[in-house]
C-alpha positions as CSV (number, residue, x, y, z in Angstrom):
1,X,0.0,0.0,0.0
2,X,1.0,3.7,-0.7
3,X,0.3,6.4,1.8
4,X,2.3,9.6,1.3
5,X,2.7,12.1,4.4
6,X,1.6,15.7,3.5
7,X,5.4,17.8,4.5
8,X,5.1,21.2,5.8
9,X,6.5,23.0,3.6
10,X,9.5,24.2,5.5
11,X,10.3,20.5,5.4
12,X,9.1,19.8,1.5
13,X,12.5,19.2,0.3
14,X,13.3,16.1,2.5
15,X,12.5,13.0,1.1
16,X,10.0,10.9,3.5
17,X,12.1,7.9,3.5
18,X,14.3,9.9,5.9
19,X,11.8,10.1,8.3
20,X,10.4,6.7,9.9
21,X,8.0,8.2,12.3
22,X,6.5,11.5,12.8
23,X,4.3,12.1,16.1
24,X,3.9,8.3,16.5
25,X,2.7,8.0,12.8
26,X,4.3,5.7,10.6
27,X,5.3,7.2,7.1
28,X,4.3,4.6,4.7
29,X,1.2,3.9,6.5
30,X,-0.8,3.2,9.2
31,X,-0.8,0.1,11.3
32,X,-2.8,-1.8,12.6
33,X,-3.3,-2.8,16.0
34,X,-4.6,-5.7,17.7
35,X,-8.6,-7.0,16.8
36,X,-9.0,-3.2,14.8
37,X,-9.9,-5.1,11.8
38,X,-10.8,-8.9,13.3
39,X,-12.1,-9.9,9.7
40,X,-8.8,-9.5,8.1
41,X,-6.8,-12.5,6.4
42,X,-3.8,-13.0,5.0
43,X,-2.8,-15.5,2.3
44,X,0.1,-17.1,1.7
45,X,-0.3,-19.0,-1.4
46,X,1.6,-22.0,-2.9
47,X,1.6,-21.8,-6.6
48,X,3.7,-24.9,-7.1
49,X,6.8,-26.6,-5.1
50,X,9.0,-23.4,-6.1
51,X,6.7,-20.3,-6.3
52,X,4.7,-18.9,-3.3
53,X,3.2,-15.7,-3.6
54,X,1.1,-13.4,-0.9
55,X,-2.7,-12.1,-1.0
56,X,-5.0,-10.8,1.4
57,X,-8.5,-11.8,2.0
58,X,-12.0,-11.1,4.7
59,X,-13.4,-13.7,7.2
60,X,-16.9,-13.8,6.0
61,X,-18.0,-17.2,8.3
62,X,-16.0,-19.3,10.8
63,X,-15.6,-21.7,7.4
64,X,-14.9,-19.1,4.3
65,X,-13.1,-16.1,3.1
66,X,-14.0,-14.0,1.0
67,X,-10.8,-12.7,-1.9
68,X,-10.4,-12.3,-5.5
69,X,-10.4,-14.6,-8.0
70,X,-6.6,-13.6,-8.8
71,X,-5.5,-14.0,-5.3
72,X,-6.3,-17.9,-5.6
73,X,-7.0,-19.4,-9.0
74,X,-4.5,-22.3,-10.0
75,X,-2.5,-22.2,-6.8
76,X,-2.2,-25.7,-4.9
77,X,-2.6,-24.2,-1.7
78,X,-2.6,-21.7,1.1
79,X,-1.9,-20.9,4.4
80,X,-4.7,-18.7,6.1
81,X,-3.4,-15.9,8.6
82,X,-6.2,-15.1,10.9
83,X,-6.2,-13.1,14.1
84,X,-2.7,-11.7,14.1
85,X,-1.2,-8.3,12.8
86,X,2.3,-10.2,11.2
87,X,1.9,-12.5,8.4
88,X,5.4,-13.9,8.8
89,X,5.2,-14.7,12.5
90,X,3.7,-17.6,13.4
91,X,4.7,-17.1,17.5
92,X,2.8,-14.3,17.7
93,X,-0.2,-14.2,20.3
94,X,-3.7,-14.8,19.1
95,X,-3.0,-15.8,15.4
96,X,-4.1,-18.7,13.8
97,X,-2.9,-20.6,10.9
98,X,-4.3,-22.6,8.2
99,X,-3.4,-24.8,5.5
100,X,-6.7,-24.4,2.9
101,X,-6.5,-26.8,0.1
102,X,-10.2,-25.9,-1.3
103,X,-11.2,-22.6,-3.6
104,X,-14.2,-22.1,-5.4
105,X,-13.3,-19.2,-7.8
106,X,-16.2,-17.8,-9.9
107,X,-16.6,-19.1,-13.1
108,X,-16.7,-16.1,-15.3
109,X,-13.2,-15.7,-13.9
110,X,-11.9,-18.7,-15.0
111,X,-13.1,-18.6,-18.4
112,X,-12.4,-14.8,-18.7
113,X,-9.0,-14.4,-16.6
114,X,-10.1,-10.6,-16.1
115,X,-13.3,-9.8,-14.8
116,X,-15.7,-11.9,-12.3
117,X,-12.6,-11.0,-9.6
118,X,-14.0,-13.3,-6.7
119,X,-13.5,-16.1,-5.1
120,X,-13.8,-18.0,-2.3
121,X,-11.3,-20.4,0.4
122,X,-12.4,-22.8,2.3
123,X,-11.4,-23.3,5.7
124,X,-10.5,-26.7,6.5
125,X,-12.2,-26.9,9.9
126,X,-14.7,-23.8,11.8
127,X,-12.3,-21.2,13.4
128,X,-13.1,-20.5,17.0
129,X,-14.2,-16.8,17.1
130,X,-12.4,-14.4,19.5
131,X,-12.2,-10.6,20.1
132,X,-9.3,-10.8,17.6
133,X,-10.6,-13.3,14.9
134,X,-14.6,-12.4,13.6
135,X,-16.6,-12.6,10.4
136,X,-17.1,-9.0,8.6
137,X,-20.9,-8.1,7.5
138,X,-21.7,-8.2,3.6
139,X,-24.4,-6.2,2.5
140,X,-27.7,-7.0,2.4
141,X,-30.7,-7.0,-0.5
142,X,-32.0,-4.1,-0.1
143,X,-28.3,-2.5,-0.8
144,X,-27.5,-4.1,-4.0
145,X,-28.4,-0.9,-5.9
146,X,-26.4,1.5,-3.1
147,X,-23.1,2.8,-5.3
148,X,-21.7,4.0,-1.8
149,X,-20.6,7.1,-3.6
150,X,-18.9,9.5,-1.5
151,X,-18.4,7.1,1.6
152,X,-15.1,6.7,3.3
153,X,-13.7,3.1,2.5
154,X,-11.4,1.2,4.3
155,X,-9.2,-0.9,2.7
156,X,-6.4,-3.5,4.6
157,X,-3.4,-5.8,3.6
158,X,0.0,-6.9,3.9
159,X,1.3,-5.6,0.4
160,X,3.6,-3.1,-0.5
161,X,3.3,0.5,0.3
162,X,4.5,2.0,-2.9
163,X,6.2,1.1,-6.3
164,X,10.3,-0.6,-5.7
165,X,9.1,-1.3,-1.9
166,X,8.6,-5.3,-0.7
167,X,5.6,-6.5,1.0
168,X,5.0,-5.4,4.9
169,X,5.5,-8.0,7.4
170,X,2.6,-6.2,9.3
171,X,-1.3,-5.4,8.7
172,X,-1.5,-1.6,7.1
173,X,-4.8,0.1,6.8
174,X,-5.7,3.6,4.9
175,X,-9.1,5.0,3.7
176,X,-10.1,6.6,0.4
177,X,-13.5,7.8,-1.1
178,X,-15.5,5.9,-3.4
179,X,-16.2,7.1,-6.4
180,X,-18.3,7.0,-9.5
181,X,-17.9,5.0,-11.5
182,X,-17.6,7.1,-14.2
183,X,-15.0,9.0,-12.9
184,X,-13.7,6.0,-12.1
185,X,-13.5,5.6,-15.8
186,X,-11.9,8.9,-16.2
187,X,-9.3,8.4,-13.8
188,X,-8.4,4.7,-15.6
189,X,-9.1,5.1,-19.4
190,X,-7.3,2.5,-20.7
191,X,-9.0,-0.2,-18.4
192,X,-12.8,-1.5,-19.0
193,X,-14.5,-0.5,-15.6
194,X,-18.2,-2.4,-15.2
195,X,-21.4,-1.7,-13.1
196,X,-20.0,-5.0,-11.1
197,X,-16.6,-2.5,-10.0
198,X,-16.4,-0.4,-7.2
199,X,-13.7,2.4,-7.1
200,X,-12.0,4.5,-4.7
201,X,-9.9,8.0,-5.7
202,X,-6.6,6.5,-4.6
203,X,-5.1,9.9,-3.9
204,X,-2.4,10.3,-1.8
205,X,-3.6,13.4,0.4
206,X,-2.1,12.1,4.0
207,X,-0.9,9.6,5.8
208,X,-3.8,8.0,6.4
209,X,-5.3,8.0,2.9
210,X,-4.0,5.9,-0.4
211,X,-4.0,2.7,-2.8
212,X,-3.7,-1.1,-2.1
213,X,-0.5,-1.9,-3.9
214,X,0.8,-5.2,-5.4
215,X,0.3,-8.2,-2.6
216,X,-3.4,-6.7,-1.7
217,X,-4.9,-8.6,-4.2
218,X,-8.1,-9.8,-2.5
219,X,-7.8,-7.4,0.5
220,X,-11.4,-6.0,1.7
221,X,-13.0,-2.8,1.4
222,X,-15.6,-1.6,3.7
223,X,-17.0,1.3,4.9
224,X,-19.1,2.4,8.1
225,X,-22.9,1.6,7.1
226,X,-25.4,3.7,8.6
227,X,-26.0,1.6,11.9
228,X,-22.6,2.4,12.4
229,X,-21.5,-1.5,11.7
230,X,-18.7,-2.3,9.6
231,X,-19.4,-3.6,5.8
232,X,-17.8,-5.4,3.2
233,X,-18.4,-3.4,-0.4
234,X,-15.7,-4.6,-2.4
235,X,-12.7,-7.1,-3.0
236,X,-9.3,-5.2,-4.1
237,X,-8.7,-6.2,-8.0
238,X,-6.0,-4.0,-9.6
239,X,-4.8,-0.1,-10.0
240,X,-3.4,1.6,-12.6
241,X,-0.6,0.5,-14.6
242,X,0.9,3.6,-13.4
243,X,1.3,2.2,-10.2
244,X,-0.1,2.1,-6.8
245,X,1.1,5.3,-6.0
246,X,0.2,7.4,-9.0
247,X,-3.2,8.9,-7.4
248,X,-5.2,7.3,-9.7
249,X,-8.4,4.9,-8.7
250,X,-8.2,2.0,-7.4
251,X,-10.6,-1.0,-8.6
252,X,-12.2,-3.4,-6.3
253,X,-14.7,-6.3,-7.3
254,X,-18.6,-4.9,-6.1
255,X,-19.6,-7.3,-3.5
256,X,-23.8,-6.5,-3.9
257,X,-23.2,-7.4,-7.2
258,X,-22.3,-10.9,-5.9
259,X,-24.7,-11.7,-2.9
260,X,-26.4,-14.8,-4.6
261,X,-23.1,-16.0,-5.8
262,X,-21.1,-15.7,-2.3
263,X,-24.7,-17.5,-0.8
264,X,-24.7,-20.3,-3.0
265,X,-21.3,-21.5,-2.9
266,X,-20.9,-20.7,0.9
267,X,-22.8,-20.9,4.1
268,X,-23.3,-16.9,4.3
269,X,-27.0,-16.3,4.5
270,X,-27.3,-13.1,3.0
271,X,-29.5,-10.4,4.7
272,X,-33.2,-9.0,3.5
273,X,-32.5,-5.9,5.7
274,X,-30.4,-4.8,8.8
């Protein structure tokens, strides 16, 4: 993920790598902190015997998560972070690990390869909830015309935080406005953006705002509904070719666009109301 800190401007002309923190704020992000975001997952995935890769995915039920399509399709494996804030430590307190062998990515993905960016993991026994480790809300019916334009998103993940940088060890969170979807179009014209996309600006106006980058594939975005409840609008798909941190939208998989699919091939029971 990219978040650029806004320099005064007595300070403009030093570059922000220079400066790790900055009254207790990160630069290159925000971090999480313990149970803030108890629906996030991280996946390390097993392409073959020589190739691993990383993704990020949402608790949806105590069996399934909820990433892309991209994240998972033709990989032999993965192992499912849950409850902890550092992918790459399995001592730490609270975090769970498991070893999913079963996927059920959407089919339109896998006769596409592009669009239809959802799909699911299946957890190889019920995770035990805890104050750390719990399911995020999808929306309901009565939402699946909401375009959530305007809202502040949330969006989560272990990826980079800007173009030449590696993936972080540590759960990062920022927030960005959704967006129309024809701006959306504006801000990406050489990509085909669909009713079934949600967008965010992507801009890079503080610390706390920005992209997902490359290793967020998958990675949730929700915003604050109106009974003050955290929901699940979209799956992170891809940015520009520009980059993560070029300001420009960033594209995530509509998840009310989705709600019979996710209910079929899960046990999610998807809402009439709140």
């Amino acid at each position: 993920m990219k978040f650029l800190a806004v320099l005064a401007l007595a300070v403009a002309a030093v570059s922000a790598s220079a400066i790790p923190e900055r009254d207790g704020r990160i630069i290159g992000g925000a971090i999480a902190t313990a149970g803030q975001f108890p629906y996030a997952v991280g996946l390390i995935t097993r392409i073959n015997i020589l190739l691993s890769g990383q993704c990020s995915g949402s608790l949806i039920s105590n069996r399934f998560i909820l990433t892309s399509a991209g994240c998972v399709n033709g990989i032999q494996s993965a192992v499912a972070v849950v409850g902890g804030l550092r992918i790459n430590d399995s001592t730490e307190p609270g975090q769970v690990r498991m070893t999913v062998t079963e996927f059920i990515v959407h089919s339109g993905y896998e006769q596409d390869g592009e669009y239809f960016d959802v799909a699911l993991a299946v957890l190889p026994s019920p995770i035990t909830f805890t104050d750390n480790i719990r399911a995020v809300r999808l929306p309901n019916r009565r939402q699946v015309g909401s375009l959530f334009n305007g809202q502040q998103g949330t969006f989560i993940g272990w990826g980079r935080f800007g173009e030449g940088t590696s993936n972080s060890d540590v759960l990062r969170f920022g927030n960005s406005q959704v967006i129309t979807n024809l701006a959306c179009r504006v801000s990406l014209p050489t990509n085909t953006i669909l009713d079934e996309h949600v967008c965010t600006d992507g801009l890079n106006v503080d610390i706390n705002r920005g992209s997902p980058c490359q290793g967020d594939s998958g990675a949730p975005l929700t915003i604050t509904d109106a009974d003050g409840i955290t929901t699940q609008i979209g799956v992170f798909s891809f940015h520009s070719i520009l980059g993560c941190d070029s300001g420009r939208a960033a594209v995530y998989t509509r998840m009310s666009a989705y709600l019979n699919w996710i209910e079929q091939n899960s046990d999610v029971v998807i809402a009439d109301d709140f």
